[in-house]
Biopython code that builds the backbone (N, CA, C, O; Angstrom):
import numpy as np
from Bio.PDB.StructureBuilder import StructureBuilder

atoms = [
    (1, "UNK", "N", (-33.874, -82.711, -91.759)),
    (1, "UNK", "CA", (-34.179, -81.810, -92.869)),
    (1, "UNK", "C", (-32.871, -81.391, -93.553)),
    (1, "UNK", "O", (-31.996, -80.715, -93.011)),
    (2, "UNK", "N", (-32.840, -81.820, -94.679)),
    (2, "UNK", "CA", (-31.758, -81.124, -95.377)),
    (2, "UNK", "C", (-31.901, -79.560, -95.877)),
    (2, "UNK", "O", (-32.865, -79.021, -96.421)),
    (3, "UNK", "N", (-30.275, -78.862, -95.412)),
    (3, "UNK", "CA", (-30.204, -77.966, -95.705)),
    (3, "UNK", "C", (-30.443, -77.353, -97.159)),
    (3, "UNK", "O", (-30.646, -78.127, -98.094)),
    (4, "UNK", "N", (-30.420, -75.944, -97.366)),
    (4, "UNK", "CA", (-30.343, -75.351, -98.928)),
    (4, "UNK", "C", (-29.277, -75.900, -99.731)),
    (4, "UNK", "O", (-29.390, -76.532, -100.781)),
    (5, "UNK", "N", (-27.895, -75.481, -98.909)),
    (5, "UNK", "CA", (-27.062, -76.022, -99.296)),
    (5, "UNK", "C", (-26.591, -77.546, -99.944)),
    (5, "UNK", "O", (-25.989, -77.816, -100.983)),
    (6, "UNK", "N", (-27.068, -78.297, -99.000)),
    (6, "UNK", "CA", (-27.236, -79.644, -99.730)),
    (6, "UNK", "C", (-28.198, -79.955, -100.560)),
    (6, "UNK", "O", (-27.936, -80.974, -101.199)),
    (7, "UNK", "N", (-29.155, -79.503, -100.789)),
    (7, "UNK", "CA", (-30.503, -79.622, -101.747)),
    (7, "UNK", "C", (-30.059, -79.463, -102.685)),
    (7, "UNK", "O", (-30.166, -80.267, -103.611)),
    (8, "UNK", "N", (-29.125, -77.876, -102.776)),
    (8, "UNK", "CA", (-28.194, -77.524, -104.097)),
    (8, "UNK", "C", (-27.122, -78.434, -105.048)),
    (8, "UNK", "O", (-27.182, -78.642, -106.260)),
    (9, "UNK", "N", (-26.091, -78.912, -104.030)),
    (9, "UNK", "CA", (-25.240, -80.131, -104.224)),
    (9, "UNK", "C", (-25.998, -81.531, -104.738)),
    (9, "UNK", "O", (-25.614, -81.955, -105.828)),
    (10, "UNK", "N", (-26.821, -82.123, -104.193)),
    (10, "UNK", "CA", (-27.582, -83.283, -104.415)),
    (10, "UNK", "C", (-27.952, -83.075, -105.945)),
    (10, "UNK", "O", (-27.680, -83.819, -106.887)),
    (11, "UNK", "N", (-28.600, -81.948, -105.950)),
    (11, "UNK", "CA", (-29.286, -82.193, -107.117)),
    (11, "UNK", "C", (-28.655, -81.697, -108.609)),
    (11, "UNK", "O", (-29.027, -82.064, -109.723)),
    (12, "UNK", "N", (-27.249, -80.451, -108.159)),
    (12, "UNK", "CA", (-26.360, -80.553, -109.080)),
    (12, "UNK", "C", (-25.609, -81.316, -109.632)),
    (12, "UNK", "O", (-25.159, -81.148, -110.765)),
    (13, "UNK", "N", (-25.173, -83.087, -108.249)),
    (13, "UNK", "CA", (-24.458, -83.846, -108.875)),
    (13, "UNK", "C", (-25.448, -84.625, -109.221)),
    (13, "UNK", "O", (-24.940, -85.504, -109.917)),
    (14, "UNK", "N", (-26.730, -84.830, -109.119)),
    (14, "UNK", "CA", (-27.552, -85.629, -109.825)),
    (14, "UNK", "C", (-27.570, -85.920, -111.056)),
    (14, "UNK", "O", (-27.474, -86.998, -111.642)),
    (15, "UNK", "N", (-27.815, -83.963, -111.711)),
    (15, "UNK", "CA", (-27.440, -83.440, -113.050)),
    (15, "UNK", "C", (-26.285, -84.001, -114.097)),
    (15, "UNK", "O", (-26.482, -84.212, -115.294)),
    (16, "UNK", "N", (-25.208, -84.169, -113.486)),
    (16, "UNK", "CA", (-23.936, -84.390, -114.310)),
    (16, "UNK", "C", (-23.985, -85.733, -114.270)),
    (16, "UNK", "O", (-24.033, -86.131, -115.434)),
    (17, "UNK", "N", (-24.000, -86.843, -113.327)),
    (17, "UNK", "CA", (-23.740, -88.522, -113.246)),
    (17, "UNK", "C", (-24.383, -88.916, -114.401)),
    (17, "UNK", "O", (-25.480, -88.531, -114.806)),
    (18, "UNK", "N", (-23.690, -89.642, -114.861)),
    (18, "UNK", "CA", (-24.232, -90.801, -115.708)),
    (18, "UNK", "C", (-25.102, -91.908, -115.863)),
    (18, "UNK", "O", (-25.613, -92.463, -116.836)),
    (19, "UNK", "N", (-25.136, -92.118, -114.328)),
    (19, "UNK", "CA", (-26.092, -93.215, -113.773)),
    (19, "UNK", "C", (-27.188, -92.290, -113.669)),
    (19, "UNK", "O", (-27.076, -91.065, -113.614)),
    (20, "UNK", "N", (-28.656, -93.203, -113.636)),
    (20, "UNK", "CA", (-29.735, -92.557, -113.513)),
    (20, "UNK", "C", (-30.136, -92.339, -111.875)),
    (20, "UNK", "O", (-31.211, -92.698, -111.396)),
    (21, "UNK", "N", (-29.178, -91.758, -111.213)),
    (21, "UNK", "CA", (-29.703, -91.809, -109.461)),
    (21, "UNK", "C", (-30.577, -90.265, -109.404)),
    (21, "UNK", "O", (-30.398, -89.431, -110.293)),
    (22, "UNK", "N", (-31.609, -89.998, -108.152)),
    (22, "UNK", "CA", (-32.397, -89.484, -107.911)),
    (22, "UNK", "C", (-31.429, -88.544, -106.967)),
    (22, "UNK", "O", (-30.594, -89.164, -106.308)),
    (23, "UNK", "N", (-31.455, -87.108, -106.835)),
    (23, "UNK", "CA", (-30.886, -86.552, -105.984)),
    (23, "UNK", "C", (-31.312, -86.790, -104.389)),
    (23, "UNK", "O", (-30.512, -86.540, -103.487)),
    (24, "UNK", "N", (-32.574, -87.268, -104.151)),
    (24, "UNK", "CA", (-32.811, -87.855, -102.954)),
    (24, "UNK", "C", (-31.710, -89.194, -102.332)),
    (24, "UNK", "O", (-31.105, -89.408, -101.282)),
    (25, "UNK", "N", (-31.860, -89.806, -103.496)),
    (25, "UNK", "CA", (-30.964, -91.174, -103.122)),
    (25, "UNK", "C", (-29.491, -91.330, -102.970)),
    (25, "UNK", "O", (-28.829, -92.363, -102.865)),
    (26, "UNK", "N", (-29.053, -89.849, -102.982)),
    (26, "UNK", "CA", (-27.883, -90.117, -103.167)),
    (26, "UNK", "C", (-26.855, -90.155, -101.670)),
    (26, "UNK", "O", (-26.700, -89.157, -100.966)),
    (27, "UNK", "N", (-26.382, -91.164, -101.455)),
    (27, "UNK", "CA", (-25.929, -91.557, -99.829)),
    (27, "UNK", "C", (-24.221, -90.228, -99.850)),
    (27, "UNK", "O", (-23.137, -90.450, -100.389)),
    (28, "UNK", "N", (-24.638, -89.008, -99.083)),
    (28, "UNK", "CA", (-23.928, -88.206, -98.636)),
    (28, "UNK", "C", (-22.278, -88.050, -98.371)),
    (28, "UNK", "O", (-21.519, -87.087, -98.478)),
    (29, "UNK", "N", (-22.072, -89.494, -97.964)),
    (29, "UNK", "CA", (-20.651, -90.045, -97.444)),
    (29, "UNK", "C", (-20.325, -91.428, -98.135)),
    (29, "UNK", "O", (-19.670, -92.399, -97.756)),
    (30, "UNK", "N", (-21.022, -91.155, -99.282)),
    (30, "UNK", "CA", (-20.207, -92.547, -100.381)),
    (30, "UNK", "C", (-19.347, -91.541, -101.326)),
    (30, "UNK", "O", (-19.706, -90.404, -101.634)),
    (31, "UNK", "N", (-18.362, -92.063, -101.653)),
    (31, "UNK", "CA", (-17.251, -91.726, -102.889)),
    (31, "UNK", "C", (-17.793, -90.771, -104.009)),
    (31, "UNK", "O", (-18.693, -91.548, -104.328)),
    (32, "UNK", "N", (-17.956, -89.822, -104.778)),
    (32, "UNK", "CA", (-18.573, -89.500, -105.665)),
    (32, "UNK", "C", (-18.177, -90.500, -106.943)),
    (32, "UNK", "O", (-18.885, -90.914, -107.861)),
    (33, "UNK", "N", (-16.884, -90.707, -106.666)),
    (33, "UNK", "CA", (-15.714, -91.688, -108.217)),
    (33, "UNK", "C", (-16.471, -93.219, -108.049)),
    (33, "UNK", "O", (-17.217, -93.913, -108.740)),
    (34, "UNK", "N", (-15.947, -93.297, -106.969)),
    (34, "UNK", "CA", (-16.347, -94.695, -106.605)),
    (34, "UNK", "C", (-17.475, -95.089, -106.847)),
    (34, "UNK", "O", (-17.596, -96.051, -107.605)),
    (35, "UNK", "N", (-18.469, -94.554, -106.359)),
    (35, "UNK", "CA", (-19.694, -95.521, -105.733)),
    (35, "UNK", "C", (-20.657, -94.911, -107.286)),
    (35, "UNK", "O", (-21.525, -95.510, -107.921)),
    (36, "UNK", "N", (-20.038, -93.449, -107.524)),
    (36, "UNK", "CA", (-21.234, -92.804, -108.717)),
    (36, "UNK", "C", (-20.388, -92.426, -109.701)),
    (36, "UNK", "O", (-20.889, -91.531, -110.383)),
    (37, "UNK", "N", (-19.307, -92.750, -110.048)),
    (37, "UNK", "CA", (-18.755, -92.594, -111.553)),
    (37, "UNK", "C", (-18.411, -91.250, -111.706)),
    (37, "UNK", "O", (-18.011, -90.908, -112.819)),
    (38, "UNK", "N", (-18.477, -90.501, -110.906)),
    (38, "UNK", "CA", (-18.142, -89.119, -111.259)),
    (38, "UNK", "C", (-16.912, -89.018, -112.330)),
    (38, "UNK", "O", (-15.978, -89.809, -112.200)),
    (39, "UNK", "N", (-16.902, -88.393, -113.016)),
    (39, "UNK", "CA", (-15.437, -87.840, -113.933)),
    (39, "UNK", "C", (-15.192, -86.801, -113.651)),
    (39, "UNK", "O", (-16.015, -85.915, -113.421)),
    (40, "UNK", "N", (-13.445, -86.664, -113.596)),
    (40, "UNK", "CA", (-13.194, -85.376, -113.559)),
    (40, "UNK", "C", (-13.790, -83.854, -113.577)),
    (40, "UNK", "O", (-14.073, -82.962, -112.777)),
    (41, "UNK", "N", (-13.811, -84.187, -115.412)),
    (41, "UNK", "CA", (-14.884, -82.909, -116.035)),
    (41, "UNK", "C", (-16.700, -82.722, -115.137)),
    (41, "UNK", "O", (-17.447, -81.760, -114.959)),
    (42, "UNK", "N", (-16.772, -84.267, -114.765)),
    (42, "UNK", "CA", (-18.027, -83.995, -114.385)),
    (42, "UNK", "C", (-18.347, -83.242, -113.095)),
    (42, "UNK", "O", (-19.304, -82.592, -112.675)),
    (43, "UNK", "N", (-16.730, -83.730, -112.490)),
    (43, "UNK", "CA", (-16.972, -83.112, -111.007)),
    (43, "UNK", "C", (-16.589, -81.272, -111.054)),
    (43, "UNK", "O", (-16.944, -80.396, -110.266)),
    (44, "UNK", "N", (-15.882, -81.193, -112.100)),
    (44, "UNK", "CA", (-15.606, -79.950, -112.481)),
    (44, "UNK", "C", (-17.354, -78.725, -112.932)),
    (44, "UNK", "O", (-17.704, -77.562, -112.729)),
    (45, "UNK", "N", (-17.844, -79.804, -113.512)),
    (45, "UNK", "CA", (-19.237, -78.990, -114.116)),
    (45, "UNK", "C", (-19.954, -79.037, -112.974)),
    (45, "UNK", "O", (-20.666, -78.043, -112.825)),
    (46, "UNK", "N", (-20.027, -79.978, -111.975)),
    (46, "UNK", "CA", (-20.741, -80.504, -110.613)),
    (46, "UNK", "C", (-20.520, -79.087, -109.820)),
    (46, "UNK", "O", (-21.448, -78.374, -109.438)),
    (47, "UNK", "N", (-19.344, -78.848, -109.669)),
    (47, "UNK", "CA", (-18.950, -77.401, -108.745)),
    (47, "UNK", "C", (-19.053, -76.344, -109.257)),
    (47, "UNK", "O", (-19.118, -75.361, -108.519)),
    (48, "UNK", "N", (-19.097, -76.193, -110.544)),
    (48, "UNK", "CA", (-19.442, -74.960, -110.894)),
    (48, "UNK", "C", (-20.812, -74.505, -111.197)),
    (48, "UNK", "O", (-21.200, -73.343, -111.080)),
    (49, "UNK", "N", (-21.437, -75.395, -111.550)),
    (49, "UNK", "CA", (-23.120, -75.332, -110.923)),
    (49, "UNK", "C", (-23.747, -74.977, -109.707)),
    (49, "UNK", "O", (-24.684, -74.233, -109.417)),
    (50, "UNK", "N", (-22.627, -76.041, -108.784)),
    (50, "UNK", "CA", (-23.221, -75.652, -107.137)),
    (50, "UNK", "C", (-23.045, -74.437, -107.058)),
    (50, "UNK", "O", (-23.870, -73.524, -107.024)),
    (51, "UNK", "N", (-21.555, -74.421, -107.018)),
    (51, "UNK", "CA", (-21.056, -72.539, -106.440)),
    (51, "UNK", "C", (-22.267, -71.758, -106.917)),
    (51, "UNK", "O", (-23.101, -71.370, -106.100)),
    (52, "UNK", "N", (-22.408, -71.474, -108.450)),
    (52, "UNK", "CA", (-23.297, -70.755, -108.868)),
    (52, "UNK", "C", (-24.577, -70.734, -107.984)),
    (52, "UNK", "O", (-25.192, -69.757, -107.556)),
    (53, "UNK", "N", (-24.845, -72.186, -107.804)),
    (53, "UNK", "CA", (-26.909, -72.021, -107.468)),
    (53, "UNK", "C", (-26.967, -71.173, -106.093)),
    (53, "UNK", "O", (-27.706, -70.239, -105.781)),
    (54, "UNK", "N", (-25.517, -72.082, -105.087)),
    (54, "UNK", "CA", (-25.334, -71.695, -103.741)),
    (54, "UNK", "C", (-24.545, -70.352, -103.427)),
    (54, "UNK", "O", (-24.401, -70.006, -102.255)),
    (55, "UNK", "N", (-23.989, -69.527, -104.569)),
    (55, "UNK", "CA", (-23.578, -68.284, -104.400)),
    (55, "UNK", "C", (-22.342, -68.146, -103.652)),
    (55, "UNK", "O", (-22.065, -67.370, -102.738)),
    (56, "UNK", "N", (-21.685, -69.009, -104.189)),
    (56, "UNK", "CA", (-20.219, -69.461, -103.604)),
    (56, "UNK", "C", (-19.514, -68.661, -105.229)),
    (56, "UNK", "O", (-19.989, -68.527, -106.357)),
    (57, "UNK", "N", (-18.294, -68.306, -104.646)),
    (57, "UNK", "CA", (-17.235, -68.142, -105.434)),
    (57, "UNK", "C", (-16.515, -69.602, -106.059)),
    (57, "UNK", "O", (-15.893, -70.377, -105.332)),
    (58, "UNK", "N", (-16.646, -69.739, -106.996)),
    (58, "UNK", "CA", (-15.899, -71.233, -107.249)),
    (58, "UNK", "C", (-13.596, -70.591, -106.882)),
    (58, "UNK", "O", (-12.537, -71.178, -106.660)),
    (59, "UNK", "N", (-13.923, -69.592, -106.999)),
    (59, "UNK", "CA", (-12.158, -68.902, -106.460)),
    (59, "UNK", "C", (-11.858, -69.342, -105.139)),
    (59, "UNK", "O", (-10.819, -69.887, -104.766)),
    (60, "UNK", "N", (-12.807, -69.070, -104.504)),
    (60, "UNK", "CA", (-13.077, -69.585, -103.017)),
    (60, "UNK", "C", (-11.762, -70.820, -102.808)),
    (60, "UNK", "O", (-10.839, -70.622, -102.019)),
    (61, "UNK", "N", (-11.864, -71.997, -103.591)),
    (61, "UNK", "CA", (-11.120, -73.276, -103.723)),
    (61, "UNK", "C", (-10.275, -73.359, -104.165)),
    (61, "UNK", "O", (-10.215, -72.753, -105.234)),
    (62, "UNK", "N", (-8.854, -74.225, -103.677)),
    (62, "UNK", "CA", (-7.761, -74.289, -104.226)),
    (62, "UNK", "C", (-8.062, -75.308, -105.350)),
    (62, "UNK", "O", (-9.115, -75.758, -105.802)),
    (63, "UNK", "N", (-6.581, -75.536, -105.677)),
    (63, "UNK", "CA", (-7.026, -77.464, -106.217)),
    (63, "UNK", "C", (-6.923, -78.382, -104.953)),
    (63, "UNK", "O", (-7.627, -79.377, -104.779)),
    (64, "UNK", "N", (-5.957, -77.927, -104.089)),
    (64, "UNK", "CA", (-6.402, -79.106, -103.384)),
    (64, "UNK", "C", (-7.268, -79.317, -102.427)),
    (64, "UNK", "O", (-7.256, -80.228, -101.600)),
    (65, "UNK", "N", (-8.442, -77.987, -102.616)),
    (65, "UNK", "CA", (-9.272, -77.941, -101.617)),
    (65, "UNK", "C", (-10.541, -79.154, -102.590)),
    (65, "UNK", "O", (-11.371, -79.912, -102.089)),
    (66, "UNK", "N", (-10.309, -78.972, -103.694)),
    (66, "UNK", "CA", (-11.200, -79.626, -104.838)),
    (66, "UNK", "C", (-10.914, -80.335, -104.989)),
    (66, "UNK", "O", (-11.673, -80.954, -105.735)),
    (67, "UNK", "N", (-9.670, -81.114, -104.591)),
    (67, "UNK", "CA", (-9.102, -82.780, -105.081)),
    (67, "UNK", "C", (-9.563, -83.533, -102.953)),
    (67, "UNK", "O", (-9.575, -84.685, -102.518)),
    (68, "UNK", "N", (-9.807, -82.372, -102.354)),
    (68, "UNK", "CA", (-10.358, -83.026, -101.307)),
    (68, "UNK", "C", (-11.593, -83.445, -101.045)),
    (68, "UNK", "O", (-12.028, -84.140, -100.127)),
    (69, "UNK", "N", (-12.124, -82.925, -101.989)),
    (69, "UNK", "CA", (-13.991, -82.891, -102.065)),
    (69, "UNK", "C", (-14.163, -84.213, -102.693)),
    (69, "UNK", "O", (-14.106, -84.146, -103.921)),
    (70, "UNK", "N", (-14.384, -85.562, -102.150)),
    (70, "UNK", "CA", (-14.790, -86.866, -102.544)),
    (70, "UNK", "C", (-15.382, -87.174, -102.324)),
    (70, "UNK", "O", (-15.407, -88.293, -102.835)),
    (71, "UNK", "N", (-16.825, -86.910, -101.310)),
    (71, "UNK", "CA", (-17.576, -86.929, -101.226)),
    (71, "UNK", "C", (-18.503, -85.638, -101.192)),
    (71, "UNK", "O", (-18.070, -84.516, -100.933)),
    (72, "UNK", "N", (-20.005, -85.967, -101.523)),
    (72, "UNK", "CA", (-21.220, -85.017, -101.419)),
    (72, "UNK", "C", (-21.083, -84.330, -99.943)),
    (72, "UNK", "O", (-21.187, -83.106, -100.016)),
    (73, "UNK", "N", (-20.894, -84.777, -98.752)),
    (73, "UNK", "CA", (-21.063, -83.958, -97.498)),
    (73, "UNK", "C", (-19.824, -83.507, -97.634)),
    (73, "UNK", "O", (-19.892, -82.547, -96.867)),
    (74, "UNK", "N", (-18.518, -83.493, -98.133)),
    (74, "UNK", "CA", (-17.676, -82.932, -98.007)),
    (74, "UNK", "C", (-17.856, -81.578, -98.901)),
    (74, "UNK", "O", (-17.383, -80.539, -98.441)),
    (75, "UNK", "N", (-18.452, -81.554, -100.030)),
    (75, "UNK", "CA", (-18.717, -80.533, -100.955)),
    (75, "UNK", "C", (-19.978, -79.564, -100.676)),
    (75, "UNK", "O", (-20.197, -78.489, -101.234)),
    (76, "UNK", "N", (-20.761, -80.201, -99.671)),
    (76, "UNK", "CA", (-21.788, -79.479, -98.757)),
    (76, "UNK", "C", (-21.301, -78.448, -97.833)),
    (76, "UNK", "O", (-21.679, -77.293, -97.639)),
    (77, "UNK", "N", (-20.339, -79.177, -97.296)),
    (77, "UNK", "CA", (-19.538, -78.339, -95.915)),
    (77, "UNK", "C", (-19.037, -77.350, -96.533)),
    (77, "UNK", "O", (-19.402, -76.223, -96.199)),
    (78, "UNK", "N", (-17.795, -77.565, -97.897)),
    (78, "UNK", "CA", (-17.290, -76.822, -98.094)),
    (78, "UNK", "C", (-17.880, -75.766, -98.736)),
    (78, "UNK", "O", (-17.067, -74.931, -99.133)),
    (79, "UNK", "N", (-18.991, -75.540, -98.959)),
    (79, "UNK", "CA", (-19.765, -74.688, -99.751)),
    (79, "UNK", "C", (-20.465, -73.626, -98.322)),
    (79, "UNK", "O", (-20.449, -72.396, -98.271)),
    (80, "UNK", "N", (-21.019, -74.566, -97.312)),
    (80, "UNK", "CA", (-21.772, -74.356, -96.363)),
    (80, "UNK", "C", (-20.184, -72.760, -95.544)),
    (80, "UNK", "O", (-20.310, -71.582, -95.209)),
    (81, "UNK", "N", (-19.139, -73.593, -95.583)),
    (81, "UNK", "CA", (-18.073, -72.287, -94.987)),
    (81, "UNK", "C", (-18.385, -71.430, -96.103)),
    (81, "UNK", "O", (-19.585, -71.551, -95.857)),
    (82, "UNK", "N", (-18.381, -70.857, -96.864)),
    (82, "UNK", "CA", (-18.131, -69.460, -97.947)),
    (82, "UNK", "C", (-19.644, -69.131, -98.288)),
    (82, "UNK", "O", (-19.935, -68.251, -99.098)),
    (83, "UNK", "N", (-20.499, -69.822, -97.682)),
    (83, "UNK", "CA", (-21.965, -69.591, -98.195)),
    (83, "UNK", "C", (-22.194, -67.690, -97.540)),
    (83, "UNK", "O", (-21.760, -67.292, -96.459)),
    (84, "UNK", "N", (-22.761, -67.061, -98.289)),
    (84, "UNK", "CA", (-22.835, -65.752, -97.888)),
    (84, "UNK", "C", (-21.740, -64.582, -97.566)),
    (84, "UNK", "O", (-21.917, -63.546, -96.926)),
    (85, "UNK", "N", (-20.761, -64.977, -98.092)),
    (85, "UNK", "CA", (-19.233, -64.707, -98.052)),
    (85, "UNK", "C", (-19.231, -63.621, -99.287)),
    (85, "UNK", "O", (-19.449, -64.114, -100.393)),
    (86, "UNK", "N", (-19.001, -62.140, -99.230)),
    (86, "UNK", "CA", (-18.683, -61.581, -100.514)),
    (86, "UNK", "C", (-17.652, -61.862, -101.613)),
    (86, "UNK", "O", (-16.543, -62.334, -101.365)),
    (87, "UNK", "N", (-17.923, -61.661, -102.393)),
    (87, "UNK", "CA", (-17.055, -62.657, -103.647)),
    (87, "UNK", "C", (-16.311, -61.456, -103.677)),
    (87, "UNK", "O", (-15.353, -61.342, -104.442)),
]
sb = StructureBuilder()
sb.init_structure("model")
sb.init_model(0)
sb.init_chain("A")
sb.init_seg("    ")
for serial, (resi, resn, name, xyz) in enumerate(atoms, 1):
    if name == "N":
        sb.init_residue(resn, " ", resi, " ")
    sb.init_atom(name, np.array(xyz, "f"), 0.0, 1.0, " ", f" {name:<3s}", serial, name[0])
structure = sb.get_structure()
């Protein structure tokens, strides 16, 4: 069962990709650049959606906590630490 947290992520980067993928389909531990075209800006609009839905501080993140996020389970986790965290 997937968590809230990832339900959130999945279907926020669903939102932004270019390709027509299904937030179900999207394989957790593939590349976001690589495998789904992510852009910069996109991964930028990607996190600031999540934070929002998942009630994360997008401050929460450095840059290089955000240039570490290359994959979907990595941007799960990192959301999943600050989830319920006062801003």
């Amino acid at each position: 069962m997937q968590s809230e947290i990832e339900t959130v992520a999945r279907t926020n980067l669903a939102r932004v990709l270019e390709s027509d993928v299904a937030p179900q389909d999207i394989d957790p531990d593939q590349d976001m650049v690589g495998t789904y075209g992510l852009t910069s800006l996109n991964k930028v609009l990607f996190l600031m959606a999540a934070c929002d839905d998942a009630g994360v501080d997008l401050s929460c993140f450095t840059e290089p906590d955000v240039a570490a996020m290359s994959t979907l389970r990595d941007v799960t986790e990192a959301l999943s630490r600050h989830a319920g965290k006062a801003a």
